[in-house]
N, C-alpha and C positions, 0 to 999 in steps of 0.2 A: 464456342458460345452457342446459344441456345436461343431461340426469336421466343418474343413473347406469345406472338399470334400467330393463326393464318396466315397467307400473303399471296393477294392476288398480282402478277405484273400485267401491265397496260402496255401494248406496243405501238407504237405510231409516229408519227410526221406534228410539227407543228401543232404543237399539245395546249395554244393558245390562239389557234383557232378556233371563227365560230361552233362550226360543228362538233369540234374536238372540247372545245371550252363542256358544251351542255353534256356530252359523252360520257367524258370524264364527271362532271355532278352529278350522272345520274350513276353510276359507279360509284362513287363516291357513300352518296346515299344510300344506297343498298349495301354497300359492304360495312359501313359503320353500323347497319341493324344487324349485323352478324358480326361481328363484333372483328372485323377482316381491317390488315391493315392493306396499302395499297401500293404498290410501286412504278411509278410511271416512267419510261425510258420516250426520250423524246428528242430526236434533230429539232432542231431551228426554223429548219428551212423545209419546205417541201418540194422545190424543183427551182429553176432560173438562174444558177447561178455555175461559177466556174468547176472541171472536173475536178478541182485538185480540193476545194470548198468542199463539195461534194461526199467527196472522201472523205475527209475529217468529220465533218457531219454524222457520215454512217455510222462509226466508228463505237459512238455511242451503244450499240446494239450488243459488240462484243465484251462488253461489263458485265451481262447477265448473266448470272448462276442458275442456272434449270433448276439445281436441284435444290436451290432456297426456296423455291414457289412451289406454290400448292395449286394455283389456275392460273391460265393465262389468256388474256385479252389481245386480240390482234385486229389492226385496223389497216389490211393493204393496201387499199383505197389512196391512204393519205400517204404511202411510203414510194414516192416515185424518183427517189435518187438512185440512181443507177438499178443496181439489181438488189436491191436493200432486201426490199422485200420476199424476194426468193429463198434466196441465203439464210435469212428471219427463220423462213416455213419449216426448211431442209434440215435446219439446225436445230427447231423444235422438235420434229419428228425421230430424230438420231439422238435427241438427252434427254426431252420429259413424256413420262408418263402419263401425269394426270388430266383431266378435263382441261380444255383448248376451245377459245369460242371464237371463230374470223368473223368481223362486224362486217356490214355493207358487202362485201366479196365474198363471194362460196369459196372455202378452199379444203378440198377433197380431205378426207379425213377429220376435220373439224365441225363443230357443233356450228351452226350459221343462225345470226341474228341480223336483220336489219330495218333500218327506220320504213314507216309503213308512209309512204312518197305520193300512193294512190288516191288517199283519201282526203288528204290537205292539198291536192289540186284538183283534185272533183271538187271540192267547198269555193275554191275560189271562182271556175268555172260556173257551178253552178250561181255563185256572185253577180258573173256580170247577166246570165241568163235572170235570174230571180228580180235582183234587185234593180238592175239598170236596163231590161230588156232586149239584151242584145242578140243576136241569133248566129250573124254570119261572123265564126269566134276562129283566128287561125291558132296555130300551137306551134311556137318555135322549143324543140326538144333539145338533147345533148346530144353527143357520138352513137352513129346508129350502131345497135348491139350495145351498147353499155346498160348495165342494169336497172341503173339511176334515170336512163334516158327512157329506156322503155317501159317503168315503172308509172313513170309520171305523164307518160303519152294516154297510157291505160287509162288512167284517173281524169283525164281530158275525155276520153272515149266516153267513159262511165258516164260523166256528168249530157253527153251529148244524150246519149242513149237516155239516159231517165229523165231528160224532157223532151223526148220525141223529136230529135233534131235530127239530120242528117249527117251521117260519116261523111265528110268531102276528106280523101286521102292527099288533095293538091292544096290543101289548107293549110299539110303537116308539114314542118321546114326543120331538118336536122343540123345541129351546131356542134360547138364543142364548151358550152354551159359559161363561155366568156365573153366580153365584151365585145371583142374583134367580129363574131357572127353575126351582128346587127348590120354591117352593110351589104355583105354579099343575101343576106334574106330581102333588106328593103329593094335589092336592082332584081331579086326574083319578083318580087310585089309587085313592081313596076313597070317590069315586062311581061306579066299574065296578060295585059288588055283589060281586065274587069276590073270593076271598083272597089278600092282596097276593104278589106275588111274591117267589121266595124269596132273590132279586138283584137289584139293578140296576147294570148297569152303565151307564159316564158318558163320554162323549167329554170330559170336562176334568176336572181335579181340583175347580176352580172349581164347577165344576158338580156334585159330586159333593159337596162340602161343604154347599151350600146342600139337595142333596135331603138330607143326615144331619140338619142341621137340622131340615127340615119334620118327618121323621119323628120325631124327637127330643120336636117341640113336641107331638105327639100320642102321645105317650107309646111310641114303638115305637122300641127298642136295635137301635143297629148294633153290631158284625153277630149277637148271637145272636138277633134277631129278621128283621132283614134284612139281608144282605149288600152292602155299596154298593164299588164299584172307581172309580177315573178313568183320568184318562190326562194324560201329559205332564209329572208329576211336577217340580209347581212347590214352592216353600217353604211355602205356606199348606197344601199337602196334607200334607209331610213332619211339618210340626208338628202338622196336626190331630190332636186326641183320639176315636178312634183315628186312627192313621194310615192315610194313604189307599194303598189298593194301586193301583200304577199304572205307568206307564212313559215312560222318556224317550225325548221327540221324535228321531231320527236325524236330527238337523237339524245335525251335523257331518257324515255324512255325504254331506248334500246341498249342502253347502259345499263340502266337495272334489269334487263331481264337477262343480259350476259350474267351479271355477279346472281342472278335465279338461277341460271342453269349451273354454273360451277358450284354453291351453294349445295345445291340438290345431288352434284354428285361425288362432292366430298360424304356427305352424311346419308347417302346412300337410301334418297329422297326419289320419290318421284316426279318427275320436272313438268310443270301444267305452261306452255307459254301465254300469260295473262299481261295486260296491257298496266303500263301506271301511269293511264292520262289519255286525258281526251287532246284532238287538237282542235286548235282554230286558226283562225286567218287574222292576217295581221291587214285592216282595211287602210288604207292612205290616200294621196288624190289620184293616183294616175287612173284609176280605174273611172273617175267621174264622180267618186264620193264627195262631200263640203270637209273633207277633214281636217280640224286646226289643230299642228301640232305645236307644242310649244320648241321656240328658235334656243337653240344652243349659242348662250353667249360666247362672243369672240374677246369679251373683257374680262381681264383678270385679276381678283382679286391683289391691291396693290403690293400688300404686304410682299408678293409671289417672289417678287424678283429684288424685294432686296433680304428677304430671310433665306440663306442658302436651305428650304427644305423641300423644296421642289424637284425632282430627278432632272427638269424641264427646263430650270431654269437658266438663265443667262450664267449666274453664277457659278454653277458646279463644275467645277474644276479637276471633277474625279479624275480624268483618263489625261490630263495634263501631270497632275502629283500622282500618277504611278509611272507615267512615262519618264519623271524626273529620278525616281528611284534607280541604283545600279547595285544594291544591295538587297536578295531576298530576302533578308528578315526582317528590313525596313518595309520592303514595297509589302509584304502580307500587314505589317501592321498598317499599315496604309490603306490598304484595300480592306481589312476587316474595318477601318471606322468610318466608310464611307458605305456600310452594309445599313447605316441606320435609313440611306434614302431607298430602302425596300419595303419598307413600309411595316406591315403589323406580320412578319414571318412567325414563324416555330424555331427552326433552325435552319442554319445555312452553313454549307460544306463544302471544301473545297482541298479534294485530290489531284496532286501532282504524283507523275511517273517516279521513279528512286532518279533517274535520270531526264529527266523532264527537257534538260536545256543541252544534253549530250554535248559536254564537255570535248569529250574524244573524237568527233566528228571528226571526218575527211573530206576535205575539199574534192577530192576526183569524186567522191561517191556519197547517194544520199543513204546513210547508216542512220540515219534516226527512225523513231518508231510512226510506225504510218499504220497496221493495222493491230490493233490488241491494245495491251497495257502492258505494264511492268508488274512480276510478279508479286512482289511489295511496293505500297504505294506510301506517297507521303500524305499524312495526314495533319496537310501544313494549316488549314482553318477550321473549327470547330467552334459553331457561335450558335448560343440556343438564348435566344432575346427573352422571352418570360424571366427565366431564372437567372440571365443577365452572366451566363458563362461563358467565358471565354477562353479557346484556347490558340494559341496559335503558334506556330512550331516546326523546325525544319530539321529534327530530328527523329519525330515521332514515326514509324508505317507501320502498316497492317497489312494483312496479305488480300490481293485481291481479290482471293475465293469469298469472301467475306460481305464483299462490294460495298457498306460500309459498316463502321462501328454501333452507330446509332441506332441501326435496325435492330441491336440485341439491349439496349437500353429498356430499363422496367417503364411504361407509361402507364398513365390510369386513363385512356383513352386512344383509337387506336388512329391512325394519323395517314398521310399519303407522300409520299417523298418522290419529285420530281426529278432523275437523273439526264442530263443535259452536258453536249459534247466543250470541251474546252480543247481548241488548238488553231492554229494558222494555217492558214491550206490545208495539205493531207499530214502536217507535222503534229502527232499528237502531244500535247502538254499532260492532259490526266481529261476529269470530270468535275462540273459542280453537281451539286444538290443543294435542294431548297426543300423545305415541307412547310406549312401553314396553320399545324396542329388540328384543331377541333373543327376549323373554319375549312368549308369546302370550295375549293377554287383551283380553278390553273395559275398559274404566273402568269405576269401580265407582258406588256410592251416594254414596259422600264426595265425589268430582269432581262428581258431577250437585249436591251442597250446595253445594261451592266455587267453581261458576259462579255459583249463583244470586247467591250473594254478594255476585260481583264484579257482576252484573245490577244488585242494590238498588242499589250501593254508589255505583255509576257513574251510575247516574240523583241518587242525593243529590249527587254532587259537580257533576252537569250543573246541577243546580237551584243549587248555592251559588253555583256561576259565572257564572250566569245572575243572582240577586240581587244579588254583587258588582259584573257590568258594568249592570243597572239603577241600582244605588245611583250610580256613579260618574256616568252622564249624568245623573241628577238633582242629583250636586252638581254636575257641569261645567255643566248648565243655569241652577242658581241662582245660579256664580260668574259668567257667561260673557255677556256684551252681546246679546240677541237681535239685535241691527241687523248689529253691524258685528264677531261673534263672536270678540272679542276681551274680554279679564277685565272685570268691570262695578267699581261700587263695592266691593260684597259681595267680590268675589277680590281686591281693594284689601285690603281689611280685613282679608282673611284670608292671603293671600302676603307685605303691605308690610313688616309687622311680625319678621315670618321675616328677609327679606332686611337687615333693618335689625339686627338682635340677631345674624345672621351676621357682619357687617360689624364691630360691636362687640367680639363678642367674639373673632373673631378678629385684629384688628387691621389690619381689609381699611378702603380707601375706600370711599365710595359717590358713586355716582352717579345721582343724577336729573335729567330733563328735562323741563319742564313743559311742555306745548304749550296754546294757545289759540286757537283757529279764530276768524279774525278776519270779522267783519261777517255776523255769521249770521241773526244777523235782518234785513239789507238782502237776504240772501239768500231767507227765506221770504218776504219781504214781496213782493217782486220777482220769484220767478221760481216761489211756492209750495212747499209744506212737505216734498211730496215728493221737488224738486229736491235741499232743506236736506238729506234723508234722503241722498239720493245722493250730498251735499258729505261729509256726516259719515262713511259709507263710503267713501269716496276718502283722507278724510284716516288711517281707521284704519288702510287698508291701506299707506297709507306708513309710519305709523307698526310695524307689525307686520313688514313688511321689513325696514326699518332697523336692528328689537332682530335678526332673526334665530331663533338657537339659542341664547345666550349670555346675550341680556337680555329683561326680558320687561314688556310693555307693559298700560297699563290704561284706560280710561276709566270716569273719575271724574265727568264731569259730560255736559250736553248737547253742549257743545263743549269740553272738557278734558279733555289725553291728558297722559298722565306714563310715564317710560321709567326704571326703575329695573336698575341692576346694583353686583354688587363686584368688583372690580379694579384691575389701574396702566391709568392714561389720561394722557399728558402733553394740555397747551395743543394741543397742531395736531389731536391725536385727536377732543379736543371739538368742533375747530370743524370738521372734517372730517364728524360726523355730523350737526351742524346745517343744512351746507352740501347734505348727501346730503337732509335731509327738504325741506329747500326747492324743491332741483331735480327730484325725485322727486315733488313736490307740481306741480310747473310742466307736468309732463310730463302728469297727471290731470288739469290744467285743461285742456288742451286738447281731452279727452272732451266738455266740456261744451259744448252750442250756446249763443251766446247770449254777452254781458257776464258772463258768471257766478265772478266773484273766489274764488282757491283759496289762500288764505295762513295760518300762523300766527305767532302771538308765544311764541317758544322764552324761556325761562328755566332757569338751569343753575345747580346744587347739585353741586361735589365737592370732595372732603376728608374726613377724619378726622371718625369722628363719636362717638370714646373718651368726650366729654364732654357728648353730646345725650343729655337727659332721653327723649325718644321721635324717631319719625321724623315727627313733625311740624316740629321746630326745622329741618331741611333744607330741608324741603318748605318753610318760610315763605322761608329762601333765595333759591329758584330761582323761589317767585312774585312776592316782590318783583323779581326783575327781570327776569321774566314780564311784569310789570307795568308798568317802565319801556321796554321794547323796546313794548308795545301801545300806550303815550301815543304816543311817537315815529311807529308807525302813523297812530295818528288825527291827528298834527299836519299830519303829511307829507301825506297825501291829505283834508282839511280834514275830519275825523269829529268831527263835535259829541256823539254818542255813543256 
């Protein structure tokens, strides 16, 4: 199959983060003016959680075909699960060719882009200087040596410097850009001796909360006692009481000038680095401005909670009605009609491994797949909401070189498709996919809930299918002959009776055959017990030939086999299968070294059995002359017993 377009992949962490959100739009944007479609490979998570999480997480990464893309976008910055990121670099370097551009992180060989961190904290600095008069301004940065941290120190420098301030180096306090560094800075403030300063400014919002805090704990108001800023103006700072003055990252910016530079060197351009966008500062109150923002209601619309269309609601029941499923071609159509609380998608996709639920697992050992995929996948959902298609399917795959179908579909526009890890721990199920068509967006919070879902949901249904195929060999074990694996007494008692009330009530014949392995104790006696063993496996298996598909056979004793079915049988049919057991026996005597005699005494039951109390009245039938066919044995070859 053949792509319609270009295709740039996006590589990264948490592809519904803020930073990552604006990243990807300005990506986004730029690639749809060139007419580029987009592919975004994305964990969930970016660090905090278990090794084995972890793992499944990354795992994501191994989907990619190099050789489908024409550019590629890497964000290391954001890939701190284990060694993702390395792996990522090592493995681009070793399968693609073309243009490669690391955002925020230099990484040697690659074209390096990153958001300009200097000048939107020199704006803010210059804020509190300009606007509020402030002079004596400290700077709490990130991890000293980080890029990020010494970008934005700079920008602090800058703004001191172009109002004739002073460098004070005991001003600067290094963090690591989180909330937790706000109190070991306030017990540095507090053990200088001098008077705290009359700002602090924060390379994070994050950061800037946690010093509001400390100070707070110690009884000192922001800001009429101290002014505190961040930067990058995330959610938790918007909401903070006060709000935090800060500024957002130009991290669309840096998104379109990566899709500029791979642009420029597919078409063998010359690549100018030019800005698209100014920044500014995001003003709030913490800084000492009168800001009124308007309050985000806590109230909600009432309709919310009794129309089930809310992902949020009390109602939604999603991950309840999949966990109740134990059938996968229920639980997909289940999970596809709860895809409508995703809102206004393009299409949504969802590969499973060919083996997804690895039936065959071993208890001593984990044999399931933990790093890769399956060579062909299943292409168990395919839902494309506009055109209102649906397919859903646990037969369908496609090869995973492919990574998925959709990509070689004709559009008249070109689109972004979000690949995203599906599995439980490090146990990989497959992948979703989501795209949005025309509309440029990440997925939100409700998707990152809606996978999870189907993550629980799909490990409960691997576990019931799993209990189901144990329960079944435990009963096939307790029905089933260890020797000569064929039905024992126990599947006697429990199929004979079936086949016999079948017969009755429908007003079918029955048929049984009684067999009798003739001289089985001259046989242990004479040739020992394991030979007997080997006689009694020879005869099962004529007998298990002969029923086929159609009739189904039992042993009932040490040497007693009986062949039950319902059907029409004339006279020639009957003797025609007696005829096959004997010479089908003749042909397995000949296995044996030695005098070793292979025979049995058949007995034959058919007729109407409208009037039989149970299936025993049959069975005494076909053993009485079971019985006369074995005297006639023993007379003929002189058996005294």
């Amino acid at each position: 199959m053949k792509k319609q377009r270009k295709t740039i992949g996006v590589i990264l962490s948490l592809a519904d983060g803020d930073y990552q959100k604006k990243l990807i739009e300005g990506i986004e944007l730029q690639a749809r003016a060139f007419d580029y479609d987009v592919l975004v490979f994305s964990s969930f998570i970016k660090t905090g959680c278990s090794e084995e999480w972890q793992f499944g997480e990354q795992n994501i990464y191994n989907v990619i075909n190099f050789s489908l893309l024409d550019g590629i976008i890497i964000v290391p910055d954001t890939m701190d699960l284990g060694d993702s990121a390395e792996r990522v670099i090592e493995k681009i370097r070793r399968e693609f060719k073309g243009p490669v551009v690391s955002v925020e992180i230099a990484v040697d060989g690659f074209y390096h882009v990153a958001s300009d961190s200097v000048e939107p904290v020199k704006k803010i600095v210059s804020h509190l200087i300009e606007v509020h008069k402030l002079t004596d301004i400290a700077f709490v940065t990130g991890t000293k040596g980080h890029p990020h941290a010494e970008q934005r120190l700079e920008g602090y420098y800058e703004a001191l410097v172009e109002h004739n301030l002073p460098i004070d180096s005991s001003r600067v306090y290094y963090g690591d850009f989180w909330y937790t560094c706000g109190e070991p800075v306030a017990e540095q403030l507090f053990a200088d001796g001098r008077p705290l300063p009359q700002a602090i400014a924060c390379a994070s919002d994050t950061t800037a909360i946690g010093i509001a805090e400390a100070l707070r704990k110690r009884s000192i108001r922001v800001p009429e006692d101290v002014a505190v800023t961040g930067y990058d103006s995330v959610p938790a700072g918007l909401h903070y009481s006060p709000c935090i003055t800060s500024a957002i990252i130009p991290s669309q910016n840096t998104g379109a000038q990566a899709v500029d530079y791979i642009h420029s060197c597919l078409n063998g351009l010359n690549y100018s680095d030019k800005s698209h966008g100014s920044v500014d500062i995001s003003v709030g109150q913490s800084c000492g401005c009168d800001v009124r923002r308007d309050e985000v209601s806590d109230i909600k619309n009432w309709q919310d909670d009794d129309l089930n269309t809310d992902f949020s609601s009390v109602n939604n029941n999603m991950l309840e009605s999949l966990l109740s499923e134990d059938d996968l071609n229920k639980y997909l159509y289940t999970l596809n009609w709860y895809t409508y609380q995703l809102g206004a998608f393009d299409a949504f996709c969802l590969c499973l491994c060919s083996n997804w639920d690895n039936p065959g697992e071993s208890e001593k050992s984990d044999n399931y797949i933990r790093e890769g995929y399956t060579e062909q996948m299943m292409y168990a959902i395919e839902h494309y909401k506009p055109q209102n298609e649906i397919r859903v399917n646990t037969d369908r795959f496609f090869n995973l070189s492919e990574m998925l179908p959709a990509l070689y579909y004709k559009r008249n526009y070109p689109s972004t498709f979000f690949f995203t890890p599906v599995h439980f721990n490090d146990r990989c199920f497959g992948y979703s996919v989501i795209s949005y068509g025309s509309d440029m967006h990440s997925y939100d919070t409700s998707y990152r809930i809606f996978v999870r879902f189907i993550n629980n949901s799909l490990e409960s249904l691997r576990r019931q299918r799993r209990l189901m195929l144990m329960y079944r060999k435990m009963r096939e074990s307790a029905v089933l002959d260890n020797m000569t694996g064929i039905y024992n007494r126990n599947g006697f008692n429990l199929y004979a009776d079936e086949i016999f009330r079948s017969a009755k009530d429908n007003g079918k014949k029955l048929l049984v055959i009684l067999g009798d392995l003739n001289r089985l104790k001259y046989i242990n006696d004479n040739f020992g017990h394991i030979q007997g063993d080997e006689v009694i496996k020879a005869v099962a298996k004529v007998f298990r030939t002969i029923c086929g598909s159609d009739k189904i056979c039992f042993r009932i004793g040490g040497d007693e086999f009986i062949i039950l079915d319902t059907g029409e049988y004339d006279r020639d049919q009957i003797e025609s299968i007696k005829n096959d057991i004997r010479t089908a026996l003749a042909e397995e005597e000949k296995n044996f070294s030695g005098e070793c005699p292979l025979s049995v005494s058949l007995g034959v039951f058919y007729g109407s059995v409208e009037h039989a109390a149970n299936i025993e009245q049959p069975i005494s039938e076909a053993d009485a002359e079971m019985f006369r066919e074995k005297q006639e044995f023993k007379k003929k070859y002189n058996i005294i017993r």
